[in-house]
BAFI-3210 file (N, C-alpha, C; in Angstrom, 3 decimals, decimal comma, padded with zeros to 6 digits):
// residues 286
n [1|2|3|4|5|6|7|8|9|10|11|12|13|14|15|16|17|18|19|20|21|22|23|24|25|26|27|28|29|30|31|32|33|34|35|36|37|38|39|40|41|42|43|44|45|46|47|48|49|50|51|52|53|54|55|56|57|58|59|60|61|62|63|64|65|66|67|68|69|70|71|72|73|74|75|76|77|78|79|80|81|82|83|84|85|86|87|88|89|90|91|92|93|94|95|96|97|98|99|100|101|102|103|104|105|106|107|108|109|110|111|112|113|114|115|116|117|118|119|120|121|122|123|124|125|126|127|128|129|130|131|132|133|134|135|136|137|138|139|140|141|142|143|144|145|146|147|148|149|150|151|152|153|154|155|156|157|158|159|160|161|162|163|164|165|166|167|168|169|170|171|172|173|174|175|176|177|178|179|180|181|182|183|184|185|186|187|188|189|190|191|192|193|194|195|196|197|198|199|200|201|202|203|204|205|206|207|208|209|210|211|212|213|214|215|216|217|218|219|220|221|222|223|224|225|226|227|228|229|230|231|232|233|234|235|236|237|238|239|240|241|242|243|244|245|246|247|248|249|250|251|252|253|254|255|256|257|258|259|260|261|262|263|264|265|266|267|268|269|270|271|272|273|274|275|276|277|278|279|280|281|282|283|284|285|286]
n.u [135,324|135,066|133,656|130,621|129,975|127,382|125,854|123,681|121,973|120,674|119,725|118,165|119,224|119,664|117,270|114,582|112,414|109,883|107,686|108,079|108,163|106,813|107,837|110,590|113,635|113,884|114,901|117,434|117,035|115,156|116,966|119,154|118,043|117,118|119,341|120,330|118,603|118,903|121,981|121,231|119,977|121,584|123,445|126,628|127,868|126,549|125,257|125,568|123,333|122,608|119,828|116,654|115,051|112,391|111,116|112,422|114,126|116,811|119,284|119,578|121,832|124,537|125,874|127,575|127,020|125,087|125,105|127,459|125,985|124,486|126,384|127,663|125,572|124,866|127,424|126,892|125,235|125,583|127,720|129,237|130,231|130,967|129,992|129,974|128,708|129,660|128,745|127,047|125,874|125,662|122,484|121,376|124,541|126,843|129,732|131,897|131,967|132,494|134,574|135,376|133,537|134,012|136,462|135,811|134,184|135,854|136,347|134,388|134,452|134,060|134,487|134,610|134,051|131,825|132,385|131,340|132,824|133,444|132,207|128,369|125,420|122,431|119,910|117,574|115,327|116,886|117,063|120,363|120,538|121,010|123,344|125,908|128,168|131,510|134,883|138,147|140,516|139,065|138,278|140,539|141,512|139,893|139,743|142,491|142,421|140,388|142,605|144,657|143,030|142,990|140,577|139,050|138,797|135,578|134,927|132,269|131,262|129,785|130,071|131,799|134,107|134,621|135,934|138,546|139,397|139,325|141,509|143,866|144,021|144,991|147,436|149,024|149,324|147,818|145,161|145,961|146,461|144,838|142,505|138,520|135,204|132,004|129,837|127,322|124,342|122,084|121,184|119,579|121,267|123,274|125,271|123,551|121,473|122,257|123,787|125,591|126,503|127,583|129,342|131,376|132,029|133,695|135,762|137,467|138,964|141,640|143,549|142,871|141,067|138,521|135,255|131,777|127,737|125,050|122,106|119,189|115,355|113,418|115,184|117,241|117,736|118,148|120,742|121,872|121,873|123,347|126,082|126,084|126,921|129,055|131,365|131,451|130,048|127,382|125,160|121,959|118,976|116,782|118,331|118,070|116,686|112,835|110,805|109,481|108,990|106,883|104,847|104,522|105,499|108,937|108,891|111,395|114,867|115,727|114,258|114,576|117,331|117,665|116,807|118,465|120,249|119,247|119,369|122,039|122,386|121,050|122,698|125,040|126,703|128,812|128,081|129,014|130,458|130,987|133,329|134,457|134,345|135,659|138,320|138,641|137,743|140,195|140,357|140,579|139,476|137,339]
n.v [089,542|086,792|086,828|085,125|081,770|080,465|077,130|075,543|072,809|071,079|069,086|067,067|064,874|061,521|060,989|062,928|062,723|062,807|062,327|063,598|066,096|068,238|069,625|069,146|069,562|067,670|066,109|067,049|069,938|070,772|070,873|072,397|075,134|075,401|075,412|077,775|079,736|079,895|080,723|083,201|083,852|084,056|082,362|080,789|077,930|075,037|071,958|068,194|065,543|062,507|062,143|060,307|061,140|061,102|059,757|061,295|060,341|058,426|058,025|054,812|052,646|053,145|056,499|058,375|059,540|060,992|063,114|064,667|065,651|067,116|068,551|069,683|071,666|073,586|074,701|075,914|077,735|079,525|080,709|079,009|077,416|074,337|071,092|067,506|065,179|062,233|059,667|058,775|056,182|054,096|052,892|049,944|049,423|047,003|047,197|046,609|047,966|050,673|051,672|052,378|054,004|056,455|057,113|057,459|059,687|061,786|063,068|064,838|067,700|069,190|071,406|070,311|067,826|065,981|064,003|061,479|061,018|058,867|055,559|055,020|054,655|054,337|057,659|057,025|054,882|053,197|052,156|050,712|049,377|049,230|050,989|052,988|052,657|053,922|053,112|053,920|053,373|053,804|056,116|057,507|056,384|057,669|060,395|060,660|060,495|062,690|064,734|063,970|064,762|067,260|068,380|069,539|067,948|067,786|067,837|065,545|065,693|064,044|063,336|063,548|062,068|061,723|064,118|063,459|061,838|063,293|065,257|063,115|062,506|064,496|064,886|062,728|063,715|063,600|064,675|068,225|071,007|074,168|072,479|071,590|071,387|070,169|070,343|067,782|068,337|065,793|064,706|061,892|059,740|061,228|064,407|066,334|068,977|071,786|074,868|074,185|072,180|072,631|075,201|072,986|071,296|073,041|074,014|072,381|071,915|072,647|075,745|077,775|076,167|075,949|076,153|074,321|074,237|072,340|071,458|069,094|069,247|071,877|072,452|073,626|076,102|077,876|076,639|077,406|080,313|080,910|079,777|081,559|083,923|082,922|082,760|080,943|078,883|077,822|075,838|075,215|074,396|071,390|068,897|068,641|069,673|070,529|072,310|075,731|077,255|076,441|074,002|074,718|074,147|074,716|076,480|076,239|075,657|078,217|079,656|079,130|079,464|082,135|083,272|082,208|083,956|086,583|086,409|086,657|089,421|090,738|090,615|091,847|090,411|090,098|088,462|085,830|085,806|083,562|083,442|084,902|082,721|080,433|081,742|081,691|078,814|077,919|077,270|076,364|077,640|075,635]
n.w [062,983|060,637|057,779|056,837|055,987|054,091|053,960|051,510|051,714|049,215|048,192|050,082|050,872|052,277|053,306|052,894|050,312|047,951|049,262|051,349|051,433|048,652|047,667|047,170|045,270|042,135|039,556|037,382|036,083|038,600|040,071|039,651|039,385|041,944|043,280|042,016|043,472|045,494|045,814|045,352|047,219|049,371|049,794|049,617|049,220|048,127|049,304|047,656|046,901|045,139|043,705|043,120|039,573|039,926|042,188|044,143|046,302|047,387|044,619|043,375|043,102|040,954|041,649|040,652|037,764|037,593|039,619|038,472|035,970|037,737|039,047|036,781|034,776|037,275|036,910|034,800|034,960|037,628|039,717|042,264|045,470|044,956|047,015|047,131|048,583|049,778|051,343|049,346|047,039|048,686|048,751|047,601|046,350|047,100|049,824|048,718|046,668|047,069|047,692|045,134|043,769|045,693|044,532|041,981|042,196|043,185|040,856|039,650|039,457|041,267|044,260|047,298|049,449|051,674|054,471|056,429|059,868|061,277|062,328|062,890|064,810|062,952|062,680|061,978|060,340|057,605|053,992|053,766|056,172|060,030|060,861|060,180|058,484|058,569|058,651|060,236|058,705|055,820|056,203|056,016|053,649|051,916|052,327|051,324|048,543|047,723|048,233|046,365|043,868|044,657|046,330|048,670|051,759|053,753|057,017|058,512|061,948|064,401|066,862|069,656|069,917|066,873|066,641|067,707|065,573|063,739|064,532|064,798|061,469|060,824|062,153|061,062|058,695|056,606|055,344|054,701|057,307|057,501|059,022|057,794|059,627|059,995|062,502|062,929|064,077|065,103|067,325|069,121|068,324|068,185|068,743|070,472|070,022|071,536|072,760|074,186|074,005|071,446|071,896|073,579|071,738|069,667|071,420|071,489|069,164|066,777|066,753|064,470|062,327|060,574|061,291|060,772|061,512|061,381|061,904|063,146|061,861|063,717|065,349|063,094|062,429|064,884|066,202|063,826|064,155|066,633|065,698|063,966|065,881|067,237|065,486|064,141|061,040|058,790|058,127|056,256|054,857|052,343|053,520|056,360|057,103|056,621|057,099|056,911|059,241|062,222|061,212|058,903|055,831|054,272|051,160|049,375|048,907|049,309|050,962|053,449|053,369|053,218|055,560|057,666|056,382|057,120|059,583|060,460|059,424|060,692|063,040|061,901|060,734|057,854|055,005|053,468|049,825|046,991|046,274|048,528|050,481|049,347|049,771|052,525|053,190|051,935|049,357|045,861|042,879|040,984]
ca.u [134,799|135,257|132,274|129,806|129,373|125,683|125,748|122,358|121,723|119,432|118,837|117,285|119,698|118,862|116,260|113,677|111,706|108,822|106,762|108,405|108,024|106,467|109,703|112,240|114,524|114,921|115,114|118,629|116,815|114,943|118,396|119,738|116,917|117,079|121,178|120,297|118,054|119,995|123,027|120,519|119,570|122,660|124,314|128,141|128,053|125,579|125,905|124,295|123,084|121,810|117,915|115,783|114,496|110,550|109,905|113,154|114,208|118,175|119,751|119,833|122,800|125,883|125,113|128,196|126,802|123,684|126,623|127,931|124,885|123,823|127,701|127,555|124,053|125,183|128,004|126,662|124,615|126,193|128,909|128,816|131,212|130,138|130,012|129,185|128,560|130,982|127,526|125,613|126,036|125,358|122,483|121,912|125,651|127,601|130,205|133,121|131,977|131,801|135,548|135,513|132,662|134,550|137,793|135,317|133,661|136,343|136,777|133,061|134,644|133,368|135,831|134,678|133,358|131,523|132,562|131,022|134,488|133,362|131,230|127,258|124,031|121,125|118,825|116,132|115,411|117,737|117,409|121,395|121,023|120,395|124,606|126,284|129,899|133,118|135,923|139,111|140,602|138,000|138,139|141,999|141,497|138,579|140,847|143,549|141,672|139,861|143,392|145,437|142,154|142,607|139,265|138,865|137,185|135,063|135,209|131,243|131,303|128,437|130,337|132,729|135,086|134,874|136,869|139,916|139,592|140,330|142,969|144,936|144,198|146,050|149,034|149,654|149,897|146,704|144,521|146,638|145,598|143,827|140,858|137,335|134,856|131,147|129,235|126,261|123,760|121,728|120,565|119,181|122,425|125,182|125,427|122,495|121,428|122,475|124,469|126,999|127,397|128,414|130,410|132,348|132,887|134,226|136,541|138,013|139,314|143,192|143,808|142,973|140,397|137,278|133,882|130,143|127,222|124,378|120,983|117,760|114,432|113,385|116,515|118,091|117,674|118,956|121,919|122,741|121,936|124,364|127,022|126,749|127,150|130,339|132,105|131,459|129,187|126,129|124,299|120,703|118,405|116,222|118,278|118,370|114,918|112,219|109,888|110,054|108,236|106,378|103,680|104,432|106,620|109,680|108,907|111,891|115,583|116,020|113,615|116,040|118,813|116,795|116,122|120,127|121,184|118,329|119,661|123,549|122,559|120,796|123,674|125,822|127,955|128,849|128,161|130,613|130,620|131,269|135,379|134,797|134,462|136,940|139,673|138,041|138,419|141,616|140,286|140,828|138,047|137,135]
ca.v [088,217|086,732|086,812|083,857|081,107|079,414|075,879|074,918|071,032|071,906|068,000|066,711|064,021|060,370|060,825|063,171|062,377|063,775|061,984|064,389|067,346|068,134|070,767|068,761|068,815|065,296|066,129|068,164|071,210|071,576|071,241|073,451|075,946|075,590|076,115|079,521|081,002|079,495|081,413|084,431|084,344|083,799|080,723|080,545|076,776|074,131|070,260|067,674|063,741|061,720|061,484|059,961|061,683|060,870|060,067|062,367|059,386|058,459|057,265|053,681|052,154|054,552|058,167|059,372|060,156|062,233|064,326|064,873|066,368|068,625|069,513|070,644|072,294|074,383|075,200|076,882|078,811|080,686|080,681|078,520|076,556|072,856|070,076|066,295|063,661|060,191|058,796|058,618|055,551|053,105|052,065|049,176|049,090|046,018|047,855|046,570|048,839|051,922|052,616|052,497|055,019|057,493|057,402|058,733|060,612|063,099|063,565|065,683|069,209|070,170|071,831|070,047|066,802|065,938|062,488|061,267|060,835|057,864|054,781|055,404|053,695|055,816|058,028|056,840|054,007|053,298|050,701|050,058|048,658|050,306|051,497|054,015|052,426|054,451|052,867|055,086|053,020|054,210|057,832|057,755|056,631|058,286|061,579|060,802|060,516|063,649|065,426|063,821|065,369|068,792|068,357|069,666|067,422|068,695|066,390|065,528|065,247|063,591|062,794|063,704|060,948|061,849|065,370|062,948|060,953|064,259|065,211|062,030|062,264|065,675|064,249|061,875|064,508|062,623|065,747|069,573|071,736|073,791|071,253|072,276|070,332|070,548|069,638|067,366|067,707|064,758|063,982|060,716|059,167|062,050|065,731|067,101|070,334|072,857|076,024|073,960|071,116|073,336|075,493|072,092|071,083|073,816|074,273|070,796|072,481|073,013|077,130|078,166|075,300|076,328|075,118|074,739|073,780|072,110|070,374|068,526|069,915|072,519|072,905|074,203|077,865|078,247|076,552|078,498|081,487|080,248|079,255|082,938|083,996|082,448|082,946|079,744|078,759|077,495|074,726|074,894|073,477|070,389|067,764|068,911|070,545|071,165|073,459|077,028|077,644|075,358|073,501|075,526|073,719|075,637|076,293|076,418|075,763|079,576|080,060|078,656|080,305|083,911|083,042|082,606|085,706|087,300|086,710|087,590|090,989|091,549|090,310|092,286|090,013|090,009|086,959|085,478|085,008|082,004|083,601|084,485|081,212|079,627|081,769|081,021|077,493|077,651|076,386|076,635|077,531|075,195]
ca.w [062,681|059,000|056,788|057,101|054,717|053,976|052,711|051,024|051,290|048,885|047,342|050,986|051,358|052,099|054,490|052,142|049,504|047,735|049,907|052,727|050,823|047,382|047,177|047,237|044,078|042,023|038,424|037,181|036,350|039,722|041,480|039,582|039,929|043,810|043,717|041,964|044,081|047,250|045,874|045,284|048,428|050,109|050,098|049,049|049,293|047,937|049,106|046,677|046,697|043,604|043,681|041,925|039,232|040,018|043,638|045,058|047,600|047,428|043,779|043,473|041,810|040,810|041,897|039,829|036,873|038,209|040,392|037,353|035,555|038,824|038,703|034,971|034,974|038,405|036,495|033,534|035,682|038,271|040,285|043,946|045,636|045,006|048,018|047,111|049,250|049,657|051,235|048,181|046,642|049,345|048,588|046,258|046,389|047,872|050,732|047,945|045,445|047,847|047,464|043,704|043,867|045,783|044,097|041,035|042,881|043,265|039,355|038,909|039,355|042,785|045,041|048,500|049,422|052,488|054,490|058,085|060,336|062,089|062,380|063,779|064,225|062,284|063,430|061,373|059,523|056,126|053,517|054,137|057,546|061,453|061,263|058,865|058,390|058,109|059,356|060,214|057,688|055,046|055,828|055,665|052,311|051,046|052,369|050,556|047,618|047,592|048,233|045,302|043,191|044,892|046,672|050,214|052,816|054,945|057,891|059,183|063,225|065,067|068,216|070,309|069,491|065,542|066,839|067,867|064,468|062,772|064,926|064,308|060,078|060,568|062,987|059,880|057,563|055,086|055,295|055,094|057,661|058,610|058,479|058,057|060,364|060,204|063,196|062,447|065,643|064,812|068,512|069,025|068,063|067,902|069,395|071,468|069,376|071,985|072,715|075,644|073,615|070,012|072,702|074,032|070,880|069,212|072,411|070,841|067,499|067,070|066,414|062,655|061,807|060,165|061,707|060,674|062,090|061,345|062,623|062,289|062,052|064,541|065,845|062,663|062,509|066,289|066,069|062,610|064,890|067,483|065,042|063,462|067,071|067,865|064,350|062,742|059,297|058,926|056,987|056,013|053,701|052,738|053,909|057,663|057,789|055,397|058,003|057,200|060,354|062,672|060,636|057,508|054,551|053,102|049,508|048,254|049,678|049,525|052,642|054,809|053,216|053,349|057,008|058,004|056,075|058,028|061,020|059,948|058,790|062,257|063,619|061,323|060,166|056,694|054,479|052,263|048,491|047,097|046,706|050,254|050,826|048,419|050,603|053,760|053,320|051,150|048,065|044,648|042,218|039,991]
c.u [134,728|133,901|132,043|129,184|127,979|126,190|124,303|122,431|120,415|118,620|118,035|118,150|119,292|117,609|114,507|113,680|110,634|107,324|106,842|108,101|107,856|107,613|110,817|112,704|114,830|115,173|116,806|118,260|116,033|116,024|119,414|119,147|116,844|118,618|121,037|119,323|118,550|120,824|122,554|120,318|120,582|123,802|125,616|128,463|127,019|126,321|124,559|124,578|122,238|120,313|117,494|114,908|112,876|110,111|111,336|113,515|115,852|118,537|119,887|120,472|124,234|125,278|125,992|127,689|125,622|124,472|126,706|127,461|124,259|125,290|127,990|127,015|124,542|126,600|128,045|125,575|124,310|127,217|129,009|130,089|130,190|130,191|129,278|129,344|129,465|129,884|126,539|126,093|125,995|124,060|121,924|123,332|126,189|128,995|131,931|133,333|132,594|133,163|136,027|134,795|133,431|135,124|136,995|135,001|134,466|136,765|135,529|133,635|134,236|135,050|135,800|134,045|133,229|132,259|132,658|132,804|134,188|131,721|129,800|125,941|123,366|120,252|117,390|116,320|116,263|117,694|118,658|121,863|120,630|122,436|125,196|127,887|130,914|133,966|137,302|139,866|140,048|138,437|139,225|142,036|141,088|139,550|141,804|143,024|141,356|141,711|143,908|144,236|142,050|141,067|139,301|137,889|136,654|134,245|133,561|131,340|130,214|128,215|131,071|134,424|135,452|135,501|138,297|140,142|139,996|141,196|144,068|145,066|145,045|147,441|149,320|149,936|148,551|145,896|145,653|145,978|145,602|142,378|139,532|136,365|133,215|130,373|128,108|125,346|122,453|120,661|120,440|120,877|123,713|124,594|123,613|122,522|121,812|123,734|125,980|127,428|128,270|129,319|131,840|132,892|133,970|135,940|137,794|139,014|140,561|142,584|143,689|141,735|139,411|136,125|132,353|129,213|125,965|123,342|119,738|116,112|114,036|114,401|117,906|118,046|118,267|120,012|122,723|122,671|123,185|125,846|127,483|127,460|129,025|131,287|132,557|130,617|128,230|125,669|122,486|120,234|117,625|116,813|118,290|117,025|114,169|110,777|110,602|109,312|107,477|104,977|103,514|105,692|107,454|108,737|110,081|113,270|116,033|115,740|114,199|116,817|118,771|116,921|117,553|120,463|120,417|119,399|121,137|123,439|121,652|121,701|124,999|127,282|127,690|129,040|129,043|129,767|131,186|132,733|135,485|135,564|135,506|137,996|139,551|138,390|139,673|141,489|140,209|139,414|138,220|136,318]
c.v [088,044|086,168|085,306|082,934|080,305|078,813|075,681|073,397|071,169|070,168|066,959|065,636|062,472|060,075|061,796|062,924|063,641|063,285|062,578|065,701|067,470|069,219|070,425|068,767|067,328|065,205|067,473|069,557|071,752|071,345|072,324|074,972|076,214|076,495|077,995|080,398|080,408|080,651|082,862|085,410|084,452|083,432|080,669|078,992|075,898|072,642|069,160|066,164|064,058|061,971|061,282|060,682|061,522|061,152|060,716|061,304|059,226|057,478|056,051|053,451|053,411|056,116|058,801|060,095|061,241|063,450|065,247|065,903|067,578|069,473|070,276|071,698|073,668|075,236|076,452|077,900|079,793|079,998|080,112|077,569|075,277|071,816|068,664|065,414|062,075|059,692|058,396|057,354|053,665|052,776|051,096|048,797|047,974|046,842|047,570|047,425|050,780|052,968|053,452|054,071|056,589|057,680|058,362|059,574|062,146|063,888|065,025|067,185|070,136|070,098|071,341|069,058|066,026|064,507|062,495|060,707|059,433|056,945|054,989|054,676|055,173|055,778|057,787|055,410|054,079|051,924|049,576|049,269|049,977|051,089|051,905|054,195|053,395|054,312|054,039|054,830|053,174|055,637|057,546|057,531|057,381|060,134|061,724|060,979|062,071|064,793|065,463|064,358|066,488|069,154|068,571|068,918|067,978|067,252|066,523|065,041|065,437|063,446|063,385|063,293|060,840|063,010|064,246|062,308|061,978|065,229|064,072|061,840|063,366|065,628|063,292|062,541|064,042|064,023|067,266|070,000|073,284|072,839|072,111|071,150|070,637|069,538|069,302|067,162|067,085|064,818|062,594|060,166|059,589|063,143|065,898|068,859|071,501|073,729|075,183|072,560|071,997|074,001|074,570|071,754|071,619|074,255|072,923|070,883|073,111|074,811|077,095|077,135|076,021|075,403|075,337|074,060|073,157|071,077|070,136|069,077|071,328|073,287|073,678|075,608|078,449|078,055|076,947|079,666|081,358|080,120|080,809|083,735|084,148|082,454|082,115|080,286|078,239|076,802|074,849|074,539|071,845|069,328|067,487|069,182|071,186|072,338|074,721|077,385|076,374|074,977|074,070|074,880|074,486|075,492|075,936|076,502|077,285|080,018|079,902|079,369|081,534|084,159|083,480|083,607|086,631|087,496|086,730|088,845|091,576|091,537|091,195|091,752|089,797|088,867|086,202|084,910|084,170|082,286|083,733|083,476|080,263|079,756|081,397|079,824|076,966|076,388|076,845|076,677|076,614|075,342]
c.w [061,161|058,687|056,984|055,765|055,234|053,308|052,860|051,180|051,075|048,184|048,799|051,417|051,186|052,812|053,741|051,005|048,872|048,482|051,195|052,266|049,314|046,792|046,936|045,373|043,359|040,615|038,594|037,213|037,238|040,612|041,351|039,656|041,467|043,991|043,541|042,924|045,618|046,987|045,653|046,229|050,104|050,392|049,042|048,488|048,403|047,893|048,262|047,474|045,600|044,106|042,501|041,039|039,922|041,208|044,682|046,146|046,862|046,040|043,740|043,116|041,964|040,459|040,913|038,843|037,036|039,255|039,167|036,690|036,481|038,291|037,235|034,850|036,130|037,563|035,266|033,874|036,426|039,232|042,215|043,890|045,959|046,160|047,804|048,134|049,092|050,481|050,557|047,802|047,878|049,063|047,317|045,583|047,079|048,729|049,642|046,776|045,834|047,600|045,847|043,265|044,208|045,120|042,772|041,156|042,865|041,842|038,675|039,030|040,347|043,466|046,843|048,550|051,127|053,257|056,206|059,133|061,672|061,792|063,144|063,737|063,836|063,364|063,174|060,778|058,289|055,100|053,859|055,307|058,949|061,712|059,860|059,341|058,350|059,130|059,291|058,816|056,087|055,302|055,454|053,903|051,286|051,183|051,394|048,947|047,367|048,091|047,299|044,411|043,202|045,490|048,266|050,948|054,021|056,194|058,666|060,261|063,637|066,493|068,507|069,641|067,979|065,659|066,588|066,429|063,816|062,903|064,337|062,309|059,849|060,795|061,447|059,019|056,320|054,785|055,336|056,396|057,312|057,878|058,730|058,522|060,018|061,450|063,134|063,715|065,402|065,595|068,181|069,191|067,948|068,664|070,233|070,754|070,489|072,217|073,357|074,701|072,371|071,133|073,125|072,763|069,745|069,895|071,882|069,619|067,891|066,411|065,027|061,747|061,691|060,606|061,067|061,420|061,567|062,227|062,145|062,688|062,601|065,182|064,841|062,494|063,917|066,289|064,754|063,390|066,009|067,100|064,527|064,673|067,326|066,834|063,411|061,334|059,596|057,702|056,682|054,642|054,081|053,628|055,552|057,700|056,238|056,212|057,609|059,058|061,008|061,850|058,864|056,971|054,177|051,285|048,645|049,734|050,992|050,650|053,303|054,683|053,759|054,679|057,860|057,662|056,689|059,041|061,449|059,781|060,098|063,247|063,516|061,138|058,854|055,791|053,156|051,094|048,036|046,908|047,763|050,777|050,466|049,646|052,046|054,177|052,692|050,225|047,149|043,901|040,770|038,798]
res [x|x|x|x|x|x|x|x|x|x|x|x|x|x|x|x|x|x|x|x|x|x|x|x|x|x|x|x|x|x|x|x|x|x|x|x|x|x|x|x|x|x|x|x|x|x|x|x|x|x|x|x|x|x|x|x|x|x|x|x|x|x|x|x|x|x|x|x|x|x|x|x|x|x|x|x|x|x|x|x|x|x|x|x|x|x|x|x|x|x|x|x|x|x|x|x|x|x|x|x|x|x|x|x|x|x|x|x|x|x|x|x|x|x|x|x|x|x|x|x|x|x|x|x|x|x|x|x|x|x|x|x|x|x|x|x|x|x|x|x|x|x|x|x|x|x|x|x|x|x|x|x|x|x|x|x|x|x|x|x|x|x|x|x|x|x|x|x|x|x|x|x|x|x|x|x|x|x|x|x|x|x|x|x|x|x|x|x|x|x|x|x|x|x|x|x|x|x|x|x|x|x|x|x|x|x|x|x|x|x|x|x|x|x|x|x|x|x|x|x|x|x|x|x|x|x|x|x|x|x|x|x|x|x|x|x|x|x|x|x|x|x|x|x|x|x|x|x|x|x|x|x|x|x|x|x|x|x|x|x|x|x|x|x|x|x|x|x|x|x|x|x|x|x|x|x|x|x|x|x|x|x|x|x|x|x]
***
């Protein structure tokens, strides 16, 4: 079984705040402070979003340049494979700006960039509305994009039906393969956190594709256990779950991270460095 990558989603996403957690990252140097002891503690990967410096809730306006600054900062500090977000910038954006955004997006120097593979209503409330757009039309682009940059996408699946969407971006040739997929088990509105659904969907995946897994709250430490299991990757961190334990706060992304490589090295599988990882996913270091 090939060594196991940890991604940190160590900036909480759009859904925490510091009104969700007094841990969360929202200034440059506590994100870059989190990345290092993520990658200390484990983690090959780290995926970012903008926040607001102050109250840690989702960038308003153009996220690029705050990318930018984590991506710098992370850089002069140790060595991780980077992952940004193509959902940051919605909101306070108008849906005409959104492509402009990406296309920069892929210029900050990260070597992977996240992007949902289909249209969904939210699971929570969102300033942007009760549905979280991406037309096929949209990924296809936003793909192409992040290829002519040298930027691997890592295709986010919620559904079922977002497997076939990144079958058919491969049949076109827009994406190389093999593709790397991460499965987002949401509930409410996408996957059902358990063993038979990650099983079915995995069963879904052409020969040679790289998979990860992630989920929300409660449910993320099992299905990273699950995922190590079966010879996928694993996602943890704020923006999925800020519980180290039931009723007890993470401190610090790392806990999570600590937690997964825990239960790899009882497992005895061996966890990948961030070159691991590079060749793993067949990417270039930037």
């Amino acid at each position: 079984m090939e060594k196991l990558i940890i991604t940190a989603a160590v900036t909480g996403g759009e859904y925490v705040s510091k009104a969700t957690t007094p841990y969360v990252p929202s200034t440059v140097d506590e994100v870059v402070k989190e990345v290092v002891a993520s990658v200390e503690a484990g983690a090959s990967v780290v995926h970012l979003h903008a926040k607001n410096p102050v109250t840690g809730e989702a960038y308003s306006g153009d996220p690029n340049p705050v990318l930018k600054e984590y991506v710098e900062g992370i850089r002069e500090e140790v060595d991780v494979v980077i992952n940004v977000t193509t959902g940051g910038g919605r909101v306070g954006n108008p849906p005409e700006v959104w492509d402009r955004l990406v296309e920069e997006r892929c210029t900050l120097g990260q070597e992977i960039m996240s992007l949902n593979m289909g249209t969904m209503n939210r699971w929570a409330e969102h300033p942007t509305g009760d549905i979280f757009l991406n037309t096929v039309k949209m990924i296809e682009r936003w793909c192409g994009y992040m290829v002519s940059h040298g930027v691997k996408p890592e295709h986010e699946v919620y559904d079922t039906g977002m497997i076939n969407v990144c079958r058919q971006i491969a049949e076109k040739g827009i994406v190389p393969e093999p593709l790397h997929i991460q499965f987002v088990m949401v509930g409410r509105t996408g996957f059902l956190p358990s063993p038979r659904m990650l099983q079915y969907s995995v069963d879904q995946l052409p020969a040679g594709w790289t998979w990860s897994v992630c989920a929300l709250g409660r449910h993320q430490i099992p299905m990273a256990a699950m995922a190590t299991v079966m010879g996928g990757h694993v996602r943890v961190g704020f923006e999925d779950n800020v519980f180290l334990r039931r009723g007890e706060l993470a401190k610090s992304n790392a806990d999570l991270v600590r937690k997964a490589a825990n239960i790899a090295r009882e497992l005895e599988r061996p966890i990948a460095s961030p070159d691991d990882a590079r060749e793993i996913l067949g990417i270039r270091r930037h």
